[in-house]
N, C-alpha and C positions, 0 to 999 in steps of 0.2 A: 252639343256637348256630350262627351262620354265619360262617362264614369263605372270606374270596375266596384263591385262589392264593398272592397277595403275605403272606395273612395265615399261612397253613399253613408255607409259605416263611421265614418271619422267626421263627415261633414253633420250627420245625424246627432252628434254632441254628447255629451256622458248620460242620457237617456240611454243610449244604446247598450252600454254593458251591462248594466240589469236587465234587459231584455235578453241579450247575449246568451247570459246566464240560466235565464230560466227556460230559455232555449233550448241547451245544453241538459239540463235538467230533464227535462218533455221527452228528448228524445232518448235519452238513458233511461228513462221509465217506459217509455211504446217499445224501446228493443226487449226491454229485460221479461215485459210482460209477456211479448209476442212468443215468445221463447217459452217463455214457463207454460203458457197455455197450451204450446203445440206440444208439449212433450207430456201433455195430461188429457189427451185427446179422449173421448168415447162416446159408444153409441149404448146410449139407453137400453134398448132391447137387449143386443149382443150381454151386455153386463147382467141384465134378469135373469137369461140365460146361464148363464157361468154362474150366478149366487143361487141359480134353483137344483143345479145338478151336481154342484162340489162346495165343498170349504176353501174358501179366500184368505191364505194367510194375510198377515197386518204388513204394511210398510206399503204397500201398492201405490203407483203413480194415478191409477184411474181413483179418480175422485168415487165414484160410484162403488167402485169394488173395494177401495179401500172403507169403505163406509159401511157396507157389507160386510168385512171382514171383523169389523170391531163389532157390528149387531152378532156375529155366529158366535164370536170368543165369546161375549159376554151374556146368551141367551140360557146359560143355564143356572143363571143368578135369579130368573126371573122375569116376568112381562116389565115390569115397572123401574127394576134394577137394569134392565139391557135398553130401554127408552133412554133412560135419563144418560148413559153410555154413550148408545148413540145420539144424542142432542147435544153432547158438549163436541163429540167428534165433529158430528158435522159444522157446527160453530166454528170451529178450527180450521175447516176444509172451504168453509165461506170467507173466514178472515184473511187466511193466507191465496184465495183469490182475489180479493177485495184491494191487497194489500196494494200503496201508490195510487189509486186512483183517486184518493182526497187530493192530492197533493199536484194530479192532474186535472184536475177540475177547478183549482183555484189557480193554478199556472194560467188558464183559459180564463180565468174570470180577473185575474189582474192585470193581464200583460196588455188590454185596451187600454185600461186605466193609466198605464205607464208610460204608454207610448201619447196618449191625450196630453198628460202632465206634459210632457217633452214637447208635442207640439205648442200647448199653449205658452210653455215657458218660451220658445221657440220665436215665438210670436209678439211678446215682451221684448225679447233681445232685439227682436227686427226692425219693429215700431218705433225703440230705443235709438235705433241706428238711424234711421228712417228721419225722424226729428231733428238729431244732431243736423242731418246733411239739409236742413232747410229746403230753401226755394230750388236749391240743385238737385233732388231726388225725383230720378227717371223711373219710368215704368219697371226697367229693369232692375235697380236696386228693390223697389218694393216686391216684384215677381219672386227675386232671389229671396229675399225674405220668407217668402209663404212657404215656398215649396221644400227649404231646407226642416220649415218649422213642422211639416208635413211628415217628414221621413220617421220620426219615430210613431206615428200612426198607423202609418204602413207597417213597420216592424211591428208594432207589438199584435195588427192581426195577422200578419204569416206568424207569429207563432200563437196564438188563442186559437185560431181556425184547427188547423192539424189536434191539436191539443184536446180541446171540445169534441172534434170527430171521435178520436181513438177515446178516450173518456166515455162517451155514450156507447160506444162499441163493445167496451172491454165491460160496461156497466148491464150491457142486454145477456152477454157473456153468462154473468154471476147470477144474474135473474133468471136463468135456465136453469143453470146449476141447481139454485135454490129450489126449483119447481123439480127438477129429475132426482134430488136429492129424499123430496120428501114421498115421491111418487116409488122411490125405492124402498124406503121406511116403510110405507104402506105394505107392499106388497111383502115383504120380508115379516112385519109385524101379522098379517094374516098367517102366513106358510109357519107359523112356528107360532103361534099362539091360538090363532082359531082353530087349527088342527086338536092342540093339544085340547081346549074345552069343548071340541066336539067328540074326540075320546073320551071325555068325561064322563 
């Protein structure tokens, strides 16, 4: 037997559209990410560089330099007053990479869940059927049975699998970030404050 996509789909029973869905979802969030993070691209050094030998004005797409930019504006308020500055920036610069990744990580974490429900109800319906036909139910009615009850199982790990990849990915992503962000703090909070209390 062959069956095309639409066919597997429509035989798979109204389990499928919420899977569909969240489908649809997963991948509108792995494009939009993939996107936002290439266009905020950098390398650590390169950026220590550029924040050791000029002023970074604000609005910058580099996470780093823009973080940078907010510690130089605001380092003449103070060590404590340009921290707390930079701590809420980079908060902001965490969040709005962070941003969708809950929402792909519980995409991952329900759509087995969803696609089981659908098997097992699946499975109810088959059994159901199975009964009615009594003594005349061939191997092959019960075969058919299983395997339809099957399909939203299958569905909902093609979409968890991709889902949980890009989620862990996108989440080792932010944990860099986090680590080059503060690694940048550091080295900024030296260059402008232990300078100044060793001119002291």
């Amino acid at each position: 037997m062959d069956f095309s996509v639409k066919d597997l789909f429509l035989k798979g029973g109204g389990f499928m559209w919420p899977l569909l869905i969240l489908s649809l979802i997963s991948v509108a969030i792995i494009l939009e990410r993939l996107v936002f993070y290439a266009l905020r691209r950098y390398r650590t050094g390169k950026a220590l560089s550029r924040l050791q030998q000029s002023h970074i004005p604000g609005g910058n797409t580099n996470p780093l330099l823009s973080l940078g930019g907010a510690f130089q504006s605001s380092a003449q308020g103070g060590e404590e007053h340009c921290l707390n500055i930079t701590e809420r920036h980079a908060s902001q610069l965490i969040n709005s990479h962070e941003r969708g990744l809950r929402i792909l990580a519980l995409i991952a974490a329900i759509s087995p869940l969803i696609g089981l429900l659908g098997t097992v109800w699946g499975m109810v319906i088959a059994f159901s059927k199975i009964a009615k036909l009594g003594e005349t139910v061939t191997p092959a009615d019960f075969a058919d049975g299983i395997w339809t009850g099957l399909l939203t199982t299958v569905a909902g790990l093609l979409v968890a699998i991709p889902a949980m990849a890009m989620a862990k990915i996108f989440e080792a992503r932010v944990d860099k970030l986090v680590h080059d962000l503060n690694e940048v703090t550091s080295h900024l909070r030296e260059w402008y404050f232990s300078t100044s209390k060793n001119d002291e």
